[in-house]
PAZA-108005 format. One record per residue (C-alpha): residue number from 0; residue in three letters; y, x, z. Coordinates in steps of 0.02 Angstrom, whole numbers, m for minus. Layout:
<nukes>
  pos  code   north    east      up
  NUM   ALA       Y       X       Z
...
</nukes>
This chain:
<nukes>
  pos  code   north    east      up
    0   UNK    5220    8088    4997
    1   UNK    5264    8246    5082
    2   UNK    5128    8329    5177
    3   UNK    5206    8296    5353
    4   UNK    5213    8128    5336
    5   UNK    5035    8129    5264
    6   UNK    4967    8193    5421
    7   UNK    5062    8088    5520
    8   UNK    4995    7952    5432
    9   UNK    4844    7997    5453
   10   UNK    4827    8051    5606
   11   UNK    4934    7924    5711
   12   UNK    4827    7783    5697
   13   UNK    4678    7897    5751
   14   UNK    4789    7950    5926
   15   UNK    4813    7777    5941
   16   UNK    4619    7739    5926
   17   UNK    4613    7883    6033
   18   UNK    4726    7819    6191
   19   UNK    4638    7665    6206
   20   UNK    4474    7727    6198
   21   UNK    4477    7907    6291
   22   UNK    4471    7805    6461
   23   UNK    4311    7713    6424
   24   UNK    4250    7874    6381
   25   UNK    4294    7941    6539
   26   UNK    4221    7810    6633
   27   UNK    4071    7825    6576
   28   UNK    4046    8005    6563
   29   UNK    4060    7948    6746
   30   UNK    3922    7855    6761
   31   UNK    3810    7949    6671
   32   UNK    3796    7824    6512
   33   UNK    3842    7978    6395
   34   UNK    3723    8100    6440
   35   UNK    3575    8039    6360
   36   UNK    3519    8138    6249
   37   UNK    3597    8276    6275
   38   UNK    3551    8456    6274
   39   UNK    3576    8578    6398
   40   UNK    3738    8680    6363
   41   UNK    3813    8589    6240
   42   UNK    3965    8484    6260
   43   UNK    3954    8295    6227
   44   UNK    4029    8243    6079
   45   UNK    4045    8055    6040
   46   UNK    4125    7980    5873
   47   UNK    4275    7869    5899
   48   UNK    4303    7833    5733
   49   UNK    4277    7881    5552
   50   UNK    4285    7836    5374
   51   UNK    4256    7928    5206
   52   UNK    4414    8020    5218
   53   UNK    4421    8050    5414
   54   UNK    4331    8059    5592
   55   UNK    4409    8077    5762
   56   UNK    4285    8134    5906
   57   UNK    4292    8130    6098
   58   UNK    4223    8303    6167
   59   UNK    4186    8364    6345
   60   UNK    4157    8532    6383
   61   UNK    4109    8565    6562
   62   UNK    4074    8746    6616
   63   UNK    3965    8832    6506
   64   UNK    3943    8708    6365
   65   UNK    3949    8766    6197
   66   UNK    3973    8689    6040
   67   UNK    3881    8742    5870
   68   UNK    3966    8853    5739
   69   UNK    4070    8758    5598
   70   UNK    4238    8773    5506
   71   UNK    4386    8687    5596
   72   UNK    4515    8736    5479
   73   UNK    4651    8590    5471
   74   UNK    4551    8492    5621
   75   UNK    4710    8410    5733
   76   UNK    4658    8451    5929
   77   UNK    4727    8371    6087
   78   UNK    4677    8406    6267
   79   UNK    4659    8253    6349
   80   UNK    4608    8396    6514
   81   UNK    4647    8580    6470
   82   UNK    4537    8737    6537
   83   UNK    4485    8920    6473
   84   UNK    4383    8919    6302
   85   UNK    4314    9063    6203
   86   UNK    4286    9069    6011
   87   UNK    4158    9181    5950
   88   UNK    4131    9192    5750
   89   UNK    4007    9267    5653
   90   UNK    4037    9472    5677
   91   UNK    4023    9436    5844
   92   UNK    4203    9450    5881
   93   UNK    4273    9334    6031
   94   UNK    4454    9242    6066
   95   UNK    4488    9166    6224
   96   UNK    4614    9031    6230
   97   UNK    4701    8945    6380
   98   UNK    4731    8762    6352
   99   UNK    4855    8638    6466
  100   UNK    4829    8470    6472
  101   UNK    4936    8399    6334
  102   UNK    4911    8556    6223
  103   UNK    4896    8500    6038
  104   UNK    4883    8597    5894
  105   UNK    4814    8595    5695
  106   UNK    4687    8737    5683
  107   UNK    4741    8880    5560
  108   UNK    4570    8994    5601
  109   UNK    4484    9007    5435
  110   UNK    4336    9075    5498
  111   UNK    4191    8961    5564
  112   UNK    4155    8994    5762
  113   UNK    4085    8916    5906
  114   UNK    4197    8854    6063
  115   UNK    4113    8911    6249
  116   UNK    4189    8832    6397
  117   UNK    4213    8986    6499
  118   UNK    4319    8905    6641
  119   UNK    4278    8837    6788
  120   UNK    4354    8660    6771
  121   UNK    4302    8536    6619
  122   UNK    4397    8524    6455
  123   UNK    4396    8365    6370
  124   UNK    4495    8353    6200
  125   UNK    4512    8223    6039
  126   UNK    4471    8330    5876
  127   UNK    4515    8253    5702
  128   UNK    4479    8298    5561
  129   UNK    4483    8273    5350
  130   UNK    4287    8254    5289
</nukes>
């Protein structure tokens, strides 16, 4: 199996997971239901799905939030809402990217960084990724 259709096989049914699920999210980000627990500054991340070889996430990122340092080489990205983020890696160095909504894109960075909303509006994007 070539590797396009590999990732598309993989990663179709997860967009379709994805679609039905991202308004629920939504809605209750909304309400409030998804902010339990969570810590000041960071971005909410909730698990759609996952298995041994996969996991697809939901993440919001309003102003300011961060997310912790990792790898996201080969992770699949789509912005469900796009906005201003800013990648800083581990020599201190700093990208800032501009996202629209309906920007996708399989990350190439080899380096492990974190992602700071530096916008003013909220970015909320579906992240999958091989385990």
């Amino acid at each position: 199996m070539s590797n396009k259709k590999r990732v598309a096989a993989l990663f179709i049914p997860a967009m379709v997971a994805v679609a039905f699920s991202s308004t629920a999210f939504a809605q209750g980000m909304t309400s409030g239901a998804m902010s339990s627990g969570k810590m000041t500054g960071q971005r909410t991340k909730k698990v759609l799905d996952e298995n041994e070889k996969m996991r697809a996430t939901d993440n919001v990122y309003r102003p300011g939030d961060t997310s912790p340092s990792s790898l996201r080489l080969g992770q699949f990205t789509y912005f469900l809402q796009g906005g201003t983020l800013e990648r800083t890696f581990a020599d201190g160095s700093k990208v800032v990217v501009k996202y629209k909504t309906g920007d996708h894109f399989l990350n190439k960075e080899t380096r492990p960084h974190s992602v700071k909303n530096i916008g003013t509006t909220t970015v909320h994007n579906i992240n999958v990724a091989l385990q």
